[in-house]
C-alpha positions as YAML, in Angstrom:
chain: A
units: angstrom
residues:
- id: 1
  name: UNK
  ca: [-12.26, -2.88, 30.77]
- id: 2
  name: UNK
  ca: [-9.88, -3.96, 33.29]
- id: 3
  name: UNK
  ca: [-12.93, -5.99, 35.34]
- id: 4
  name: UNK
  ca: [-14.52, -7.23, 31.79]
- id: 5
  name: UNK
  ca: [-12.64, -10.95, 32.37]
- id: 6
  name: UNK
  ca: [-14.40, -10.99, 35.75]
- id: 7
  name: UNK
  ca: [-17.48, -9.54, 35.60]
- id: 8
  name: UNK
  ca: [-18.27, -10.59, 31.94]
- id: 9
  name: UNK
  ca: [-16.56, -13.51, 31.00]
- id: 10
  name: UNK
  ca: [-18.32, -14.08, 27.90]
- id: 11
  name: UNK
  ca: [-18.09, -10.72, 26.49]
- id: 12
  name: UNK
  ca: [-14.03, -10.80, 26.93]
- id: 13
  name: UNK
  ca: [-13.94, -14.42, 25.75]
- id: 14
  name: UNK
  ca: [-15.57, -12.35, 22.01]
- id: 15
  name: UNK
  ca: [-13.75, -9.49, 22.30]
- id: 16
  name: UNK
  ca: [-10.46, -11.80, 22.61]
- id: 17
  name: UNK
  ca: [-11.68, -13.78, 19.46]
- id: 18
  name: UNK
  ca: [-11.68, -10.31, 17.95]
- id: 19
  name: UNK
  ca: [-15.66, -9.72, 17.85]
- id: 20
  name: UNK
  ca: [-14.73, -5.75, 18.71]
- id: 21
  name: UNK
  ca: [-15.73, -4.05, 15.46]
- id: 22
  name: UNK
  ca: [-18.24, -1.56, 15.46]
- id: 23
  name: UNK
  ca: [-20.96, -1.26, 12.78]
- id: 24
  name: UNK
  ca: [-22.53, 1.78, 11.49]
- id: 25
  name: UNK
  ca: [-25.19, -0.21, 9.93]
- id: 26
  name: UNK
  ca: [-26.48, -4.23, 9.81]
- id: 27
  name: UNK
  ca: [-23.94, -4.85, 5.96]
- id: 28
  name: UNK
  ca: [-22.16, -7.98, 6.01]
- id: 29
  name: UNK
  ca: [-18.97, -6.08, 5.37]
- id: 30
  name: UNK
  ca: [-19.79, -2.81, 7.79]
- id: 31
  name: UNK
  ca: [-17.53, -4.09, 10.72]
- id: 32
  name: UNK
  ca: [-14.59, -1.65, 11.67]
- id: 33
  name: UNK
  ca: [-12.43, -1.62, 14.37]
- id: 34
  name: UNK
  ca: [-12.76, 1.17, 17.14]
- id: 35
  name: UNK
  ca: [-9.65, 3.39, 15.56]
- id: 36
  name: UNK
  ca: [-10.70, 3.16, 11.93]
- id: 37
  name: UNK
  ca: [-14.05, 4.33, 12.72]
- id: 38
  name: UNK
  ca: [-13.13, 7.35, 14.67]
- id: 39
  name: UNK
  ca: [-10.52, 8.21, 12.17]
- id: 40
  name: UNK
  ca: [-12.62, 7.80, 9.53]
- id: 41
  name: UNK
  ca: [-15.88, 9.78, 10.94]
- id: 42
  name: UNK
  ca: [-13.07, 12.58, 11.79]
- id: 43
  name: UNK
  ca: [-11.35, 12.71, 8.50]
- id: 44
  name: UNK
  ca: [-14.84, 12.61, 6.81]
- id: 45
  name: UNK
  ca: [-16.27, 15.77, 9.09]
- id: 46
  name: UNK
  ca: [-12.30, 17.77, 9.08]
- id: 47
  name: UNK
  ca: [-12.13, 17.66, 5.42]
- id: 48
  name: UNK
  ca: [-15.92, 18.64, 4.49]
- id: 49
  name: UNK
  ca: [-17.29, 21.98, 4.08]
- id: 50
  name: UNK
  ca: [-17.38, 24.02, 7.36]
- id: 51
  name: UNK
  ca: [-14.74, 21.31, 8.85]
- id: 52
  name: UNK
  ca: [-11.89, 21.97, 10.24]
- id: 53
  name: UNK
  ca: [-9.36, 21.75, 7.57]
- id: 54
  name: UNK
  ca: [-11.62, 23.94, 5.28]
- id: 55
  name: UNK
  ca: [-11.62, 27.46, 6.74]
- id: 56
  name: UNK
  ca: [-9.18, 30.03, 7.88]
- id: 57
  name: UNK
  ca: [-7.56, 31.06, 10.73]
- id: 58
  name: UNK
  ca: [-9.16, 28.68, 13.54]
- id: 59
  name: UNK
  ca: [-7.33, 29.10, 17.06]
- id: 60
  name: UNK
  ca: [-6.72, 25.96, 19.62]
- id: 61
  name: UNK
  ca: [-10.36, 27.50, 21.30]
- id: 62
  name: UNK
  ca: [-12.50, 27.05, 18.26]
- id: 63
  name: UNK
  ca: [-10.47, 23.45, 17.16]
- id: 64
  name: UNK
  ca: [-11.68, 22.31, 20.51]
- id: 65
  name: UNK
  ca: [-15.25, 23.35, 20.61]
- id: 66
  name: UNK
  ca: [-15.56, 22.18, 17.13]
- id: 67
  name: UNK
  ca: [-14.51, 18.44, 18.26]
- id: 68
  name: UNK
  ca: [-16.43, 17.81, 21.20]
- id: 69
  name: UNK
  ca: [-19.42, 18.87, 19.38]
- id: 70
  name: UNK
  ca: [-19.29, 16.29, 16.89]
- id: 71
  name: UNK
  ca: [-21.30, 13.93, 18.79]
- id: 72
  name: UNK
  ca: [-24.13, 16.55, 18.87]
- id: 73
  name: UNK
  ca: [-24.14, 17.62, 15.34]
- id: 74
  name: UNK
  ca: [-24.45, 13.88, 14.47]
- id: 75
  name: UNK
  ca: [-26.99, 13.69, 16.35]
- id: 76
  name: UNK
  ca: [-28.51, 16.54, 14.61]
- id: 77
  name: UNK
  ca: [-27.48, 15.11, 11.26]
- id: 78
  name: UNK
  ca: [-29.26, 11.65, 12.20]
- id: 79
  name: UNK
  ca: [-32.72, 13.53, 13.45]
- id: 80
  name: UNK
  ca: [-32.62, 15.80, 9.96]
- id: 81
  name: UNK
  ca: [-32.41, 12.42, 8.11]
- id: 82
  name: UNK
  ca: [-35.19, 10.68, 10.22]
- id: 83
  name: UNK
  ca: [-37.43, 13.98, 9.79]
- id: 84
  name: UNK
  ca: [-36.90, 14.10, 5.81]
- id: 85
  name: UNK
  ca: [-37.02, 10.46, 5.49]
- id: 86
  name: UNK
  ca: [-33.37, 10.50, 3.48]
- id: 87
  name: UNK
  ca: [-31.20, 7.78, 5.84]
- id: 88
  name: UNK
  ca: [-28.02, 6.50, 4.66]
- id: 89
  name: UNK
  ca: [-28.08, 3.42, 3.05]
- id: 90
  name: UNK
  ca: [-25.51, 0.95, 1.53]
- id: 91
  name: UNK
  ca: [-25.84, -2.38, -1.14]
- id: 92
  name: UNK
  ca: [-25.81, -5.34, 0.41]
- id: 93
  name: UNK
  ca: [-22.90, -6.14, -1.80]
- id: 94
  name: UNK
  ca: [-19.31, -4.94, -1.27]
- id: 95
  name: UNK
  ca: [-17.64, -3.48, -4.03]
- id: 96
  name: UNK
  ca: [-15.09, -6.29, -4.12]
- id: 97
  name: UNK
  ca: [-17.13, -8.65, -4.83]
- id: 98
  name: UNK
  ca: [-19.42, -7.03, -8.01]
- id: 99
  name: UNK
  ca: [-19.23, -9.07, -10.99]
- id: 100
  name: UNK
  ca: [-17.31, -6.67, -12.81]
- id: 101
  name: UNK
  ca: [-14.63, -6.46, -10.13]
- id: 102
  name: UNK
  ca: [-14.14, -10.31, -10.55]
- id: 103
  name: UNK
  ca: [-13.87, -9.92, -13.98]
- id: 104
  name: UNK
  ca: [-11.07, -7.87, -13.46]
- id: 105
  name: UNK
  ca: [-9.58, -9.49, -10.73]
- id: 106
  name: UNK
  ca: [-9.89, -12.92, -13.10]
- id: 107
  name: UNK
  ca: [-8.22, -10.72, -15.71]
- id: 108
  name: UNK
  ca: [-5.03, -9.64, -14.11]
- id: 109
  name: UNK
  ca: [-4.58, -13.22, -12.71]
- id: 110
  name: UNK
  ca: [-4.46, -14.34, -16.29]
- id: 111
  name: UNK
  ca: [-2.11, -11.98, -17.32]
- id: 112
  name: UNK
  ca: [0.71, -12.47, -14.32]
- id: 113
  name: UNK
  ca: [0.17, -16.30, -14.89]
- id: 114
  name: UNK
  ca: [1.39, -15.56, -18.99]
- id: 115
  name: UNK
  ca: [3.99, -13.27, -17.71]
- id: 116
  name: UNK
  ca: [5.18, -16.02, -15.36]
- id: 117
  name: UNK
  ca: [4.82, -18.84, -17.86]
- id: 118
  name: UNK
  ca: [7.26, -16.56, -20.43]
- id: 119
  name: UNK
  ca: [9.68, -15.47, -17.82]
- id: 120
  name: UNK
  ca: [9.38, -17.36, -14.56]
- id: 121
  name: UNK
  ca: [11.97, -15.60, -12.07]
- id: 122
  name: UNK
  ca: [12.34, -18.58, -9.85]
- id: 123
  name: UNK
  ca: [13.55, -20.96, -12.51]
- id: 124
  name: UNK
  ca: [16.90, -22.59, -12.00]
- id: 125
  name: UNK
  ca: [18.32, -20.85, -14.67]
- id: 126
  name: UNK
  ca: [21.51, -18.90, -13.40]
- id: 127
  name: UNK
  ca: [22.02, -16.35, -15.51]
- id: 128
  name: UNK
  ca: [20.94, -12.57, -14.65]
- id: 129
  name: UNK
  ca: [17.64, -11.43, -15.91]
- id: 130
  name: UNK
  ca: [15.27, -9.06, -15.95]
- id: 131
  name: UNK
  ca: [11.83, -10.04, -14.36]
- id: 132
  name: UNK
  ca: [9.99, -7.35, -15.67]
- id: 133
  name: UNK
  ca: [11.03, -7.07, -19.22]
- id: 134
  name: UNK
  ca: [12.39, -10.32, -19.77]
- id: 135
  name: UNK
  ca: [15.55, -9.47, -20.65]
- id: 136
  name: UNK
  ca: [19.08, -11.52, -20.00]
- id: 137
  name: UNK
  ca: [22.27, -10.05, -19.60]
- id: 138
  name: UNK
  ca: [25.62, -11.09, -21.48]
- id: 139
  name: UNK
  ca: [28.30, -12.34, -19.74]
- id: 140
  name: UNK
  ca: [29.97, -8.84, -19.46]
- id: 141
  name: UNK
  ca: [26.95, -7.50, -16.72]
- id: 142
  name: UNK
  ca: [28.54, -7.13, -13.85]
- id: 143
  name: UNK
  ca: [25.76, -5.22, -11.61]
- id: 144
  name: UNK
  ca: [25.96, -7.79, -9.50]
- id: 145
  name: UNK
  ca: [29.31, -7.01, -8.37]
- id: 146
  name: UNK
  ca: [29.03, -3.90, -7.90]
- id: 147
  name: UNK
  ca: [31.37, -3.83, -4.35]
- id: 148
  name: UNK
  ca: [33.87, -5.23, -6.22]
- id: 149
  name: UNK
  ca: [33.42, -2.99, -9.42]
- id: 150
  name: UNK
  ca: [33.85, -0.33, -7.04]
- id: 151
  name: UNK
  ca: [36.92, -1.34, -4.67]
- id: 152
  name: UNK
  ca: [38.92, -1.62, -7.82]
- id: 153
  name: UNK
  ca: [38.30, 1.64, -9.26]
- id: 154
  name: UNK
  ca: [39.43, 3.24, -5.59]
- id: 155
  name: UNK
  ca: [42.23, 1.05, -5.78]
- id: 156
  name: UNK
  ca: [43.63, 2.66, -9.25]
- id: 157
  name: UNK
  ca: [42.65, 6.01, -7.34]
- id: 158
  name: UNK
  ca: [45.13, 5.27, -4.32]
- id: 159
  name: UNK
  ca: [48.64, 7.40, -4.75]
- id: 160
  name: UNK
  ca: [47.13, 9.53, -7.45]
- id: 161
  name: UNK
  ca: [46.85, 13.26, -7.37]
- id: 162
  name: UNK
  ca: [43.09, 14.28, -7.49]
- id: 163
  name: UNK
  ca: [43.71, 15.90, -10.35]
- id: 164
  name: UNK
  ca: [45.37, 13.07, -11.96]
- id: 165
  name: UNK
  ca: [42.34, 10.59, -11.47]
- id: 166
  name: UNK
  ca: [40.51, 9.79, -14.62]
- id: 167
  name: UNK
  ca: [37.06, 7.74, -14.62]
- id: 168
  name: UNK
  ca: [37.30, 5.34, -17.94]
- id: 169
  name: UNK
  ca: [33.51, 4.15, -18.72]
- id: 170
  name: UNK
  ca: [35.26, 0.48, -19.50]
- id: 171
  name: UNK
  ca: [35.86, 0.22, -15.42]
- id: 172
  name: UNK
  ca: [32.32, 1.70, -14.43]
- id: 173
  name: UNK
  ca: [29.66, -1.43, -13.88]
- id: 174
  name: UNK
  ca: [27.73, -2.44, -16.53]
- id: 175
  name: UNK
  ca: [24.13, -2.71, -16.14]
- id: 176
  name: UNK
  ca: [21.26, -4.82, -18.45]
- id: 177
  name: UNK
  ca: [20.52, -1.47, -20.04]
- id: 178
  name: UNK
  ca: [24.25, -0.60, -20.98]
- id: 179
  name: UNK
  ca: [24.78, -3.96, -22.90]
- id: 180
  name: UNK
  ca: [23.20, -5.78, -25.49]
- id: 181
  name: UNK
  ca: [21.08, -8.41, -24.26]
- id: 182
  name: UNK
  ca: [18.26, -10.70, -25.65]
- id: 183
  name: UNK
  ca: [14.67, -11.05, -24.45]
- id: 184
  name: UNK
  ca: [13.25, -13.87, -22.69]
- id: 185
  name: UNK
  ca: [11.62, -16.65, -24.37]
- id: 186
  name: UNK
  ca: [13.10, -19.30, -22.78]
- id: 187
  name: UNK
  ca: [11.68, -23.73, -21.79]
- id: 188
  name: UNK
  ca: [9.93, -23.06, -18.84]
- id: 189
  name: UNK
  ca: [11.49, -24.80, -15.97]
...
């Protein structure tokens, strides 16, 4: 790799374009990179019956001879499939983009673009709101302010006894949830 600028200058001018990706078959969408494929071919053979996760008591010996022969058991596992005629085969069409999927996908964009037609959270509007439910707080929220809220309730603490400090719910912060508040409707802006 260090001599591939030199020796093949073409090959490191596609490698540096990002044409790295390794294929396990000729799909438009097969390409991975290097470190997703071996994680995923490991995490595929550890977790499967007989791998290494399923099974008891394997020592650092046996962990180690079961790795390095991965690359002959696939090998095994390709000539089976060749002998029996079974390969592994894919759609040409990625799951993303089945007509169903779009449906879907045209579905939720619809629904975010009447949420944010209702309740648009960048409008100008200053007052505190809820993006989610839509709701708008009173004048009396303070949430916001909630470094403030809490300096002045240490403040009425200071020269007390401990046992002399009482919490009154009137100097706590008030959230959208503690106060009465009205939902969202409002001009789009």
């Amino acid at each position: 790799m260090c001599q591939l600028e030199a020796r093949h200058p073409d090959v490191y001018d596609k490698f540096s374009r990002g044409f790295h990706v390794i294929r396990r078959s000729n799909q438009y969408w097969a390409g991975l990179s290097s470190d997703l494929m071996i994680e995923q071919t490991l995490m595929r053979s550890l977790k499967s019956g007989g791998g290494l996760t399923h099974g008891s008591g394997m020592t650092e010996e046996m962990r180690a001879l079961w790795t390095m022969s991965i690359p002959i058991t696939s090998e095994y596992t390709n000539a089976m499939q060749e002998f029996n005629d079974l390969t592994y085969t894919t759609s040409e069409q990625h799951r993303e983009s089945t007509e169903a999927r779009m449906k879907r996908d045209h579905s939720d964009l619809e629904k975010i673009k009447e949420k944010l037609s209702t309740c648009m959270p960048f409008s100008p509007d200053p007052s505190l709101r809820n993006i989610i439910t839509g709701l708008v707080a009173k004048e009396d929220v303070n949430v916001h302010e909630y470094e403030t809220v809490g300096n002045e309730i240490i403040e009425k603490m200071v020269g007390k006894p401990v046992f002399g400090i009482s919490f009154k719910r009137n100097d706590r912060a008030k959230t959208l949830t503690r106060v009465h508040h009205q939902i969202c409707p409002r001009p789009n802006h």
